[in-house]
C-alpha positions as CSV (number, residue, x, y, z in Angstrom):
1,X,81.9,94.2,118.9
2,X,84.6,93.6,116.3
3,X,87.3,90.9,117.6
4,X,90.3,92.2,119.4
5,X,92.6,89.2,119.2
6,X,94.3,87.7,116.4
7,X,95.3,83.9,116.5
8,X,97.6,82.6,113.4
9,X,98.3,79.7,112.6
10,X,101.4,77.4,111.1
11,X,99.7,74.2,109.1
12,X,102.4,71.1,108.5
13,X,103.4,70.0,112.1
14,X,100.9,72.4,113.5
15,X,97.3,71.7,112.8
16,X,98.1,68.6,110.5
17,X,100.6,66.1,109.4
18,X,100.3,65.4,105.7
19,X,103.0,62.5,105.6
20,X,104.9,64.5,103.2
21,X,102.6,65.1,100.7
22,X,103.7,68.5,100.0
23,X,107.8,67.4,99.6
24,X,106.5,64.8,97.0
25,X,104.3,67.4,95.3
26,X,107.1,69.7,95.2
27,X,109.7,67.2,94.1
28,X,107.3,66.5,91.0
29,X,107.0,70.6,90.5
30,X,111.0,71.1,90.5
31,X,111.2,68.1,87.8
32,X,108.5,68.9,85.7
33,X,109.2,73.1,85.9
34,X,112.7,73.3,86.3
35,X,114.3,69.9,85.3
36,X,115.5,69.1,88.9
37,X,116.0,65.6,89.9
38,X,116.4,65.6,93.7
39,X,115.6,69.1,94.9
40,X,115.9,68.5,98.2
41,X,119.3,67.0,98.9
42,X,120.9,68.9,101.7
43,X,117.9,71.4,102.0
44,X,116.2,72.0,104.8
45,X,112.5,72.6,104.3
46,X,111.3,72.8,107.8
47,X,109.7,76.1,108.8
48,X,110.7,77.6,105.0
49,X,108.6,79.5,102.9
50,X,107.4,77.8,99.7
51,X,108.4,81.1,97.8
52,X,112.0,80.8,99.3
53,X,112.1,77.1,98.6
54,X,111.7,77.8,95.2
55,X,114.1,80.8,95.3
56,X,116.6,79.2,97.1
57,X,116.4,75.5,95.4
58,X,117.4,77.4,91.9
59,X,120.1,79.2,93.5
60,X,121.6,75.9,95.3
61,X,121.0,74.0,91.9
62,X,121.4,75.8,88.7
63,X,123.2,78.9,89.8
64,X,120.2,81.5,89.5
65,X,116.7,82.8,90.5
66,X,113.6,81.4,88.4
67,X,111.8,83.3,86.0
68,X,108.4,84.4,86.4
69,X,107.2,81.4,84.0
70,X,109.1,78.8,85.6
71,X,108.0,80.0,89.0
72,X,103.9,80.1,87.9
73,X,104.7,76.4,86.3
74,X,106.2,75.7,89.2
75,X,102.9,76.7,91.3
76,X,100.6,75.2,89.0
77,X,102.5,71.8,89.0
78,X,102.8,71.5,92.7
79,X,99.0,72.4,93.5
80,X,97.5,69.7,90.6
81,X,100.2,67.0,92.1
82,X,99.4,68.1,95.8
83,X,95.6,67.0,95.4
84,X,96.7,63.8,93.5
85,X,99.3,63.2,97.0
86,X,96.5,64.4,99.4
87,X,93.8,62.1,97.9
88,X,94.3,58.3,99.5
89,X,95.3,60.7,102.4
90,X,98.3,57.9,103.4
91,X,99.4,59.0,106.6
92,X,97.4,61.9,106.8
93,X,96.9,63.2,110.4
94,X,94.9,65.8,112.3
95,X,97.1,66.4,115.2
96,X,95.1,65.7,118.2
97,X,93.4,68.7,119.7
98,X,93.7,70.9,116.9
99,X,89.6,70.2,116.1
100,X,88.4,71.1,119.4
101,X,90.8,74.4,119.9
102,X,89.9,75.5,116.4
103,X,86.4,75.3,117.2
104,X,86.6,77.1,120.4
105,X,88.9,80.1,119.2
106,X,85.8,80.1,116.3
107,X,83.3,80.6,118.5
108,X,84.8,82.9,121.0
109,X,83.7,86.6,119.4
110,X,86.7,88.2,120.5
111,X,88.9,86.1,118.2
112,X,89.9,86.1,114.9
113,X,91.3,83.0,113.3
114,X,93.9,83.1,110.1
115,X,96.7,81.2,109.2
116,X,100.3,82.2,109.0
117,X,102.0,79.6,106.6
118,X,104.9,79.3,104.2
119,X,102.9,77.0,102.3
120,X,101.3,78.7,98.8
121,X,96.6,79.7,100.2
122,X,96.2,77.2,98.1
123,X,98.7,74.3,99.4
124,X,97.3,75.3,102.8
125,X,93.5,75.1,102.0
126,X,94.3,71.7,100.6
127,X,96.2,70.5,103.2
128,X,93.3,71.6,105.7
129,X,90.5,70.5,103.5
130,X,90.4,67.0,104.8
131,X,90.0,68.6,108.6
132,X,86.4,70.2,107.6
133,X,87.6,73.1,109.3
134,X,89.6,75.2,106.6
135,X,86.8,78.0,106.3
136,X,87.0,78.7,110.5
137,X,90.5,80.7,109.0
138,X,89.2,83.9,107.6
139,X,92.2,85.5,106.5
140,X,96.0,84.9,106.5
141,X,99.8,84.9,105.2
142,X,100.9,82.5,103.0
143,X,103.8,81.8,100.8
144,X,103.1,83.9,97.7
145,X,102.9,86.8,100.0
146,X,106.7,87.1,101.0
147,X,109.8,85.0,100.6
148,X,110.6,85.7,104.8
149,X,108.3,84.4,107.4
150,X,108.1,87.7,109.3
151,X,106.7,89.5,106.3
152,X,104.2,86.6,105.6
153,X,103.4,87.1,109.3
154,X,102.8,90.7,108.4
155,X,100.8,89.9,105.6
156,X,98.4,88.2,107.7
157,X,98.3,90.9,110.0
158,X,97.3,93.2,107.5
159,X,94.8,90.9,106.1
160,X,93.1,90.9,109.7
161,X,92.7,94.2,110.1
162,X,91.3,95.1,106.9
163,X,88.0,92.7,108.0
164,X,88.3,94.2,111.0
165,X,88.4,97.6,110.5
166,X,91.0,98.7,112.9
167,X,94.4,97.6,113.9
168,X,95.7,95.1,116.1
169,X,97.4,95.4,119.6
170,X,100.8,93.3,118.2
171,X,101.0,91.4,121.1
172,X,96.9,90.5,120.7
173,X,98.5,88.9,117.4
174,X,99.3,85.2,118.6
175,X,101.3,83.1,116.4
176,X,101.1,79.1,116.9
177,X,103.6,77.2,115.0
178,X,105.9,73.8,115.7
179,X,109.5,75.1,115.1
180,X,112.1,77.8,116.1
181,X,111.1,79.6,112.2
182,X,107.4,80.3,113.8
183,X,108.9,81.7,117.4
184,X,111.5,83.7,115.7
185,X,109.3,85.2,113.3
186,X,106.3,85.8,116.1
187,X,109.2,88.0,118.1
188,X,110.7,89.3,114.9
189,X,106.9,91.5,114.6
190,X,106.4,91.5,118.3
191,X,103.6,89.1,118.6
192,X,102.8,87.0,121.1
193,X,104.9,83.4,120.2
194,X,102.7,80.2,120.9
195,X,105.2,77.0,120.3
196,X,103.6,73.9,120.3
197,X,106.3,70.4,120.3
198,X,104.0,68.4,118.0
199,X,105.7,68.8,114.8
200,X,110.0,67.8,114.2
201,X,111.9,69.9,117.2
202,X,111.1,68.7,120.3
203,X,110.3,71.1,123.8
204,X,113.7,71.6,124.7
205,X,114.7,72.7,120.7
206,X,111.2,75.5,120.8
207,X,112.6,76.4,125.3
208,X,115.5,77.5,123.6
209,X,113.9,80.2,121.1
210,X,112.4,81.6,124.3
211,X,109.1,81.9,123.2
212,X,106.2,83.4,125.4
213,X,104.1,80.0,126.0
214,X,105.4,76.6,125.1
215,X,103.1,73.6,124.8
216,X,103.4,69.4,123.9
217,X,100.9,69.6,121.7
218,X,97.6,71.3,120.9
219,X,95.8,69.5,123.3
220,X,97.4,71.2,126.3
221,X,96.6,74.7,125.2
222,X,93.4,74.2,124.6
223,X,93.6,73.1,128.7
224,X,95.2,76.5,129.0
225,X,92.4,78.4,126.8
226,X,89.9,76.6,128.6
227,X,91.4,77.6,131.7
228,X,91.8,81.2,131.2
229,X,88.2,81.7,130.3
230,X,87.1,79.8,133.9
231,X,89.3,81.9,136.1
């Protein structure tokens, strides 16, 4: 029996913390691409999309979009430089019970696990690589897909239900991320929004993007997984 349920999930702040790996990769991609010294100064990257980073960096900083050379420059610099950052792993973190509730939504049939990043597939499968874990993620959205996380969301979505083989129940689509950006664009396609306070916005930040379960950290809804399969 194909799986019915669809869990996606954010990476940085979610599943992993890479001790900014991927800001100093992309600092080293906006020099080398596009000549930019200090990309980030009054930018907000939590919850962006890497697409939009890139989009919106340029428009902040020189006054225009990238073209389509600076922007695959841009993509190749960041993933060579991410790999150099990841390597010593310095202050790389699994986020404690992310191992254990990947590998129970894995080997629950009814379930389908993908990811639904900002971060470029293959930012994300780097950053996961060191978990052991990347290849439980069968499908997902990613950054390339879409500059807005709903539509990455969607992405993902339609990703799913081409293994499947038939289309998802949108609220069996459950989105886990650490910040308001992952609620918002859960409700924005009328998933099911999973907020879990391990990442940079604490509970009361997430309570206030009302989303439909809000947990510390991953540890508690695997209790709540757990729990719901006893009863």
């Amino acid at each position: 029996m194909p799986a019915s349920r669809l869990f996606l999930f954010d990476v940085d702040g979610t599943l992993v913390d890479c001790g900014g790996a991927g800001r100093r990769a992309m600092t080293v991609a906006f020099r080398e691409a596009l000549g930019l010294e200090q990309p980030f100064d009054h930018y907000d990257l939590l919850g962006r999309v890497d697409s939009a980073i890139v989009r919106e960096v340029c428009e902040q900083r020189l006054g225009r979009l990238p073209d389509e050379a600076e922007v695959q420059r841009f993509y190749q610099v960041y993933v060579e430089r991410l790999a150099i950052e990841l390597e010593p792993r310095l202050n790389y973190r699994v986020l404690p019970g992310t191992g254990e509730t990947v590998e129970a939504l894995a080997a629950d049939p009814a379930v389908l696990l993908g990811l639904g990043t900002g971060n470029f597939e293959a930012g994300a499968r780097l950053k996961l690589a060191p978990t052991g874990y990347s290849h439980r993620f069968k499908c997902g959205g990613f950054g390339q897909d879409a500059s807005l996380r709903p539509d990455v969301l969607r992405a993902g979505v339609r990703r799913a239900e081409a293994l499947l083989g038939h289309f998802l129940d949108p609220r069996e689509v459950w989105v886990i991320g650490d910040s308001v950006r992952d609620v918002q664009a859960a409700q924005a396609i009328g998933a099911t929004s999973v907020a879990i306070a391990s990442g940079w916005q604490d509970e009361a930040t997430l309570s206030a993007a009302a989303p439909d379960y809000l947990f510390a950290n991953m540890h508690s809804l695997f209790r709540e997984l757990t729990s719901a399969r006893t009863h």
